[in-house]
C-alpha positions as CSV (number, residue, x, y, z in Angstrom):
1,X,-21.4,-38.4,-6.4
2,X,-21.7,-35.0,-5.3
3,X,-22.4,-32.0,-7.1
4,X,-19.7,-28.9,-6.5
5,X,-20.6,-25.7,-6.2
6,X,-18.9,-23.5,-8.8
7,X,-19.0,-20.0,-7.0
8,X,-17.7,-21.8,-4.2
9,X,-15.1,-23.8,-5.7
10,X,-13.9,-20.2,-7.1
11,X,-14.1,-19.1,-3.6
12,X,-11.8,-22.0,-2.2
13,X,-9.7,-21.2,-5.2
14,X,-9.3,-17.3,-4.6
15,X,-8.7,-18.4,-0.9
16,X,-5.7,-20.6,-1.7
17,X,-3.9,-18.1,-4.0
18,X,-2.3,-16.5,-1.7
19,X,-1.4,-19.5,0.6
20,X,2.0,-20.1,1.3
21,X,3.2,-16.7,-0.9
22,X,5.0,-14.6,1.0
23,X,4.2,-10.5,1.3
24,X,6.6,-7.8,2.4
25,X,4.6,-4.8,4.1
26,X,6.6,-1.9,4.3
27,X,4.9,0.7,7.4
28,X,3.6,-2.7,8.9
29,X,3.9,-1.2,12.1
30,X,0.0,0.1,12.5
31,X,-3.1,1.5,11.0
32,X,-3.6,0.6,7.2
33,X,0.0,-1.9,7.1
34,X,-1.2,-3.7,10.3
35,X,-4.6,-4.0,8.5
36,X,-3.1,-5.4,5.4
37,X,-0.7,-7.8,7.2
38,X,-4.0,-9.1,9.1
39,X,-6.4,-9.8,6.0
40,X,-3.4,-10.9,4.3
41,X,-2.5,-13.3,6.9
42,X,-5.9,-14.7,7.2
43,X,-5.4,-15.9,3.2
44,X,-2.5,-18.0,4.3
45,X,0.1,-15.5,3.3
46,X,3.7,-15.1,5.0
47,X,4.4,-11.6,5.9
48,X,7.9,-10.0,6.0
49,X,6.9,-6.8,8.1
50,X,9.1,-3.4,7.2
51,X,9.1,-0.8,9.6
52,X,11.2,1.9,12.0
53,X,9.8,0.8,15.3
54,X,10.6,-3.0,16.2
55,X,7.7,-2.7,18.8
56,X,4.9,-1.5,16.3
57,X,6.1,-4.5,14.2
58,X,5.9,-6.9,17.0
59,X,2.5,-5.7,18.2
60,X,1.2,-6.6,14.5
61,X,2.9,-9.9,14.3
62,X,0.9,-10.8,17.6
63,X,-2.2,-9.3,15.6
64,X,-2.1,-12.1,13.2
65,X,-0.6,-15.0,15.4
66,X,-4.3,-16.1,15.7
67,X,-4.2,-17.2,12.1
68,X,-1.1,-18.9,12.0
69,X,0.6,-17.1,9.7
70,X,4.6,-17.4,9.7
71,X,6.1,-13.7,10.0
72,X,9.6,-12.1,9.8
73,X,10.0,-9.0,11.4
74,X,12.8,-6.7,9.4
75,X,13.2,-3.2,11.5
76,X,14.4,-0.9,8.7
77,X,14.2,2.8,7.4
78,X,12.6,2.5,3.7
79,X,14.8,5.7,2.7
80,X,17.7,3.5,3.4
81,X,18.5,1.1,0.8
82,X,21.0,-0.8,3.1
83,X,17.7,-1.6,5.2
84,X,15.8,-2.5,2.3
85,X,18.3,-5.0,0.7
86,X,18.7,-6.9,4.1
87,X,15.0,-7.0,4.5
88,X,14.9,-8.7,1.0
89,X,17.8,-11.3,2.0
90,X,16.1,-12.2,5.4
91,X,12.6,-13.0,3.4
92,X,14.3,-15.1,1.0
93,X,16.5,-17.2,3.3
94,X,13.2,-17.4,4.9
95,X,10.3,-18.1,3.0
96,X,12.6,-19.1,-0.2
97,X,10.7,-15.6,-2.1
98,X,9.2,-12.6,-2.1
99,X,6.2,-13.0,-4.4
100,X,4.2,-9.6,-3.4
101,X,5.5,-6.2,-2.3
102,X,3.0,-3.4,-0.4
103,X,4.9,-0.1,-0.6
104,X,2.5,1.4,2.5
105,X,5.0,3.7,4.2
106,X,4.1,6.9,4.7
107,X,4.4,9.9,6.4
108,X,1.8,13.8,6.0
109,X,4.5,16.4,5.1
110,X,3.9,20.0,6.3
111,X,0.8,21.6,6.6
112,X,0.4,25.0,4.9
113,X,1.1,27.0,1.6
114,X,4.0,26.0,0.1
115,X,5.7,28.9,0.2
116,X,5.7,29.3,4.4
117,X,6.3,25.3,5.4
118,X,9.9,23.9,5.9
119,X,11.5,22.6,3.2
120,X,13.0,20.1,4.7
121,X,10.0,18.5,6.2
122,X,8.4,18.7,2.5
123,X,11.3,17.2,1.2
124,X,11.1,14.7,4.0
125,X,7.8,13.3,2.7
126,X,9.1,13.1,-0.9
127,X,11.3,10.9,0.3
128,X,9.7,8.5,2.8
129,X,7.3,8.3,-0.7
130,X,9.4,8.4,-3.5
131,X,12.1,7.2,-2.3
132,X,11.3,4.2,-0.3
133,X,9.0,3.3,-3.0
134,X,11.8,3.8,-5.7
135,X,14.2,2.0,-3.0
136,X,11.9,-1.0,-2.0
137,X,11.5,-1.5,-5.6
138,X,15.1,-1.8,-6.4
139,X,15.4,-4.8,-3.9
140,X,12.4,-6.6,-4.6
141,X,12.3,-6.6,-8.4
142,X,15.8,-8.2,-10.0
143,X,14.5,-11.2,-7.5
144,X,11.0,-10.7,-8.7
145,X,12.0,-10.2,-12.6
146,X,14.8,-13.7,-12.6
147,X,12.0,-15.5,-11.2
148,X,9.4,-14.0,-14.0
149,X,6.6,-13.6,-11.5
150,X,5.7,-11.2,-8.8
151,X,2.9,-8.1,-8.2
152,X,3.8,-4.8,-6.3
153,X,1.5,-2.7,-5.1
154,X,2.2,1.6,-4.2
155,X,-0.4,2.6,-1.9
156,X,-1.0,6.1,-3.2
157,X,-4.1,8.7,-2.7
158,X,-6.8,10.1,-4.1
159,X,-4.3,13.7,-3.1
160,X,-2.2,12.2,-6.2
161,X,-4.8,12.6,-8.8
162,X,-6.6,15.7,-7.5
163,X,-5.5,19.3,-6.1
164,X,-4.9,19.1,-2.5
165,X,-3.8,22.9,-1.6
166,X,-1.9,23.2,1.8
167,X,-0.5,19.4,1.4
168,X,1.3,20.0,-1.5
169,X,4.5,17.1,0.2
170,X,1.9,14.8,0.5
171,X,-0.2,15.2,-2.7
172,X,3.3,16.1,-4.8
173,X,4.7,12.8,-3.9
174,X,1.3,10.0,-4.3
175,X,1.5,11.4,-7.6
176,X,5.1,10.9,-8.2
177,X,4.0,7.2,-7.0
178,X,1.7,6.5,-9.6
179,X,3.4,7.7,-12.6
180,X,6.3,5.7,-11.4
181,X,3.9,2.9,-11.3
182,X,2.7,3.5,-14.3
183,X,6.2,3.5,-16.0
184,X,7.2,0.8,-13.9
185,X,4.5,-1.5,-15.3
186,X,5.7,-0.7,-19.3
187,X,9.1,-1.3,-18.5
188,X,8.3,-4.9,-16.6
189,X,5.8,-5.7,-19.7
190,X,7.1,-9.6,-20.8
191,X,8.6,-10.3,-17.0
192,X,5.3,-12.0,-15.7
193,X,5.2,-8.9,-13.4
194,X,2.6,-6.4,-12.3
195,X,2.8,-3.3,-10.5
196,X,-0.2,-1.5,-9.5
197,X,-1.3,2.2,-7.6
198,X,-4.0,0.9,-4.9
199,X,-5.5,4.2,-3.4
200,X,-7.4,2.5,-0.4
201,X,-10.0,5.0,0.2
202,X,-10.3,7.8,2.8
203,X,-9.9,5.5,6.3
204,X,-10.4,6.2,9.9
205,X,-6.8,4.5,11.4
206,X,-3.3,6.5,10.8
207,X,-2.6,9.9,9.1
208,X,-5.9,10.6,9.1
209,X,-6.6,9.6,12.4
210,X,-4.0,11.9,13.6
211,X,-4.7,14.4,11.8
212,X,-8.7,14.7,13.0
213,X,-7.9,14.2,16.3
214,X,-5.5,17.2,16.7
215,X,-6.6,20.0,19.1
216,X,-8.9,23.1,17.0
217,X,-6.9,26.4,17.2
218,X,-3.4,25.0,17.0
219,X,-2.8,26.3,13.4
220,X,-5.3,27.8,10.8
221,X,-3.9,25.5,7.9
222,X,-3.7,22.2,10.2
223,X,-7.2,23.2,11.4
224,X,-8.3,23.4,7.9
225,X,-7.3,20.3,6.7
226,X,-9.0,18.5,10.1
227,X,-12.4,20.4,9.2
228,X,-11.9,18.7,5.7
229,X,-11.4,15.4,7.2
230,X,-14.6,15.7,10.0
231,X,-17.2,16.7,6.7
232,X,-15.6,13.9,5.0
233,X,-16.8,12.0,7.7
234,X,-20.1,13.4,8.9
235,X,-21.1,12.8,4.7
236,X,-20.1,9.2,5.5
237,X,-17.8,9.4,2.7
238,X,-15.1,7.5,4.8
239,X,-13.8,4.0,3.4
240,X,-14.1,1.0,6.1
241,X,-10.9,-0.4,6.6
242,X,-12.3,-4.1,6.2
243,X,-13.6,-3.4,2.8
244,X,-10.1,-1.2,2.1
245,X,-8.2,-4.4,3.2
246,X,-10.6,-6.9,1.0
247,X,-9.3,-5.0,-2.0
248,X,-5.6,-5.1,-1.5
249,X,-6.0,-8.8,-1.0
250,X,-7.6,-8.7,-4.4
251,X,-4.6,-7.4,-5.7
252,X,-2.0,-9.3,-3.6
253,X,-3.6,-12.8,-5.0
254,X,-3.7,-11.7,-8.7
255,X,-7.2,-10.2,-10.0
256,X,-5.6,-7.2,-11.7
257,X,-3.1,-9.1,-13.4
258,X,-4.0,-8.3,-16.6
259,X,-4.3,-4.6,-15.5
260,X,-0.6,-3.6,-14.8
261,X,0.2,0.1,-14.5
262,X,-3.7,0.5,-13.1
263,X,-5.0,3.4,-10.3
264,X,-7.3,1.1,-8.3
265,X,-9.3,1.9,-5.9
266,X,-12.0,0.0,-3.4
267,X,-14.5,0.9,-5.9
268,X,-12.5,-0.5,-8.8
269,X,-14.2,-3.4,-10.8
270,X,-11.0,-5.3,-11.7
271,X,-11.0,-7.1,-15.2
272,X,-13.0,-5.0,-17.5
273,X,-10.4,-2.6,-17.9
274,X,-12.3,0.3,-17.3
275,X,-12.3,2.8,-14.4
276,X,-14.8,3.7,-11.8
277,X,-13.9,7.2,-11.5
278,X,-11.2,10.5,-12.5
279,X,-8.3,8.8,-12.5
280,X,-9.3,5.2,-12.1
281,X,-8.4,2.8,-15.2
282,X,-5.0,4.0,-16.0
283,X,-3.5,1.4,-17.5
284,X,0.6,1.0,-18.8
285,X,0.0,1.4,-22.6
């Protein structure tokens, strides 16, 4: 007889939650959603990627062939409930469920006071944010609520919680995100489903990536916000996107649970119900 190892038994365990769940990625197409699908895969999940460009898609499906994962690609705009729906349809024909939802798409806004940017574009993020997240919702969670289990997770940003002048699209709509969260987990109280707001740290790979790398002395307010972003990083205050991924599978296989309605971050300790920092712990009441 052999003696088992508890922490790794729990290991094994945490391991095999997610195997053989399936995980629609909405903005699966690259930097944070192509990280996600990978360390998502690598638990044994099926993905169901969501995105504009078929290509980007297809590039992060070959990502994760290495682990065997079985994916279905669903092209589709997430302001577009048509898209959405169909996406939904194809995963359960597929896979038989969708048992997690990542709302990741996203998009900057306009640069620049408020007053002076076009409204459109502004508008544009709202949308791409609120929207899809509101619309992605809609077709995930009567599936979700008859089966009376699921867990979404709104990828939302620290710009939600604090004042982020000159990205007021951007900041205006993560915080739209969470307080939908937050009233989304109260409403789905007694349905066996969570919903949580994952901010996943300040990370070197899309937006942000863009937005550091564009030339100096193209615009004052865009050049602004890219100093921001280079101190950010020369303080080493940048996330890495291994340990922001470890966290989302966290969430994805069930540790915050008991925490619906919660602004989590990589920092987060999940399952004392307490925060780690302004604006951390909120919790559906």
């Amino acid at each position: 007889m052999t003696a088992e190892n508890p922490s790794a038994a729990a290991s094994t365990a945490a391991r095999s939650a997610l195997r053989g769940r399936t995980v629609m990625i909405t903005g699966a197409g690259g930097g944070l959603g192509r990280a996600f699908a990978t360390a998502l895969a690598r638990e044994g999940a099926r993905l169901v990627l969501v995105g504009r460009d078929p290509d980007s898609l297809a590039r992060t499906a070959e990502e994760v062939r290495p682990t065997g994962a079985s994916v279905l690609i669903a092209a589709g705009d997430v302001t577009r409930a048509a898209d959405l729906a169909a996406a939904v349809a194809a995963a359960v024909s597929a896979f038989g469920s969708v048992d997690v939802l990542v709302n990741n798409a996203g998009q900057p806004g306009p640069i620049g006071p408020t007053w002076e940017v076009d409204p459109d574009h502004w508008w544009r993020a709202m949308e791409v944010h609120v929207k899809g997240t509101l619309l992605a919702c809609r077709a995930v969670l009567p599936h979700m609520v008859g089966r009376g289990s699921g867990r979404v997770i709104n990828i939302v940003s620290q710009a939600g919680v604090d004042r982020w002048p000159y990205v007021t699209a951007y900041a205006v709509s993560k915080a739209a995100v969470i307080k939908l969260t937050e009233n989304l987990a109260a409403e789905l109280r007694g349905h066996g489903v969570t919903v949580l707001s994952y901010h996943p740290g300040l990370v070197d790979t899309g937006i942000t990536r863009a937005q550091m790398a564009r030339p100096r002395d193209s615009d004052p307010w865009s050049d602004l916000v890219s100093g921001w972003f280079l101190e950010q990083d020369r303080q080493g205050a940048f996330t890495d996107i291994g340990r922001s991924a470890s966290m989302l599978v966290r969430l994805a296989r069930g540790d915050a649970d008991a925490e619906s309605g919660r602004y989590v971050t990589p920092d987060s300790r999940l399952g004392d119900g307490e925060g780690d920092g302004e604006g951390d712990g909120r919790a559906a009441t």
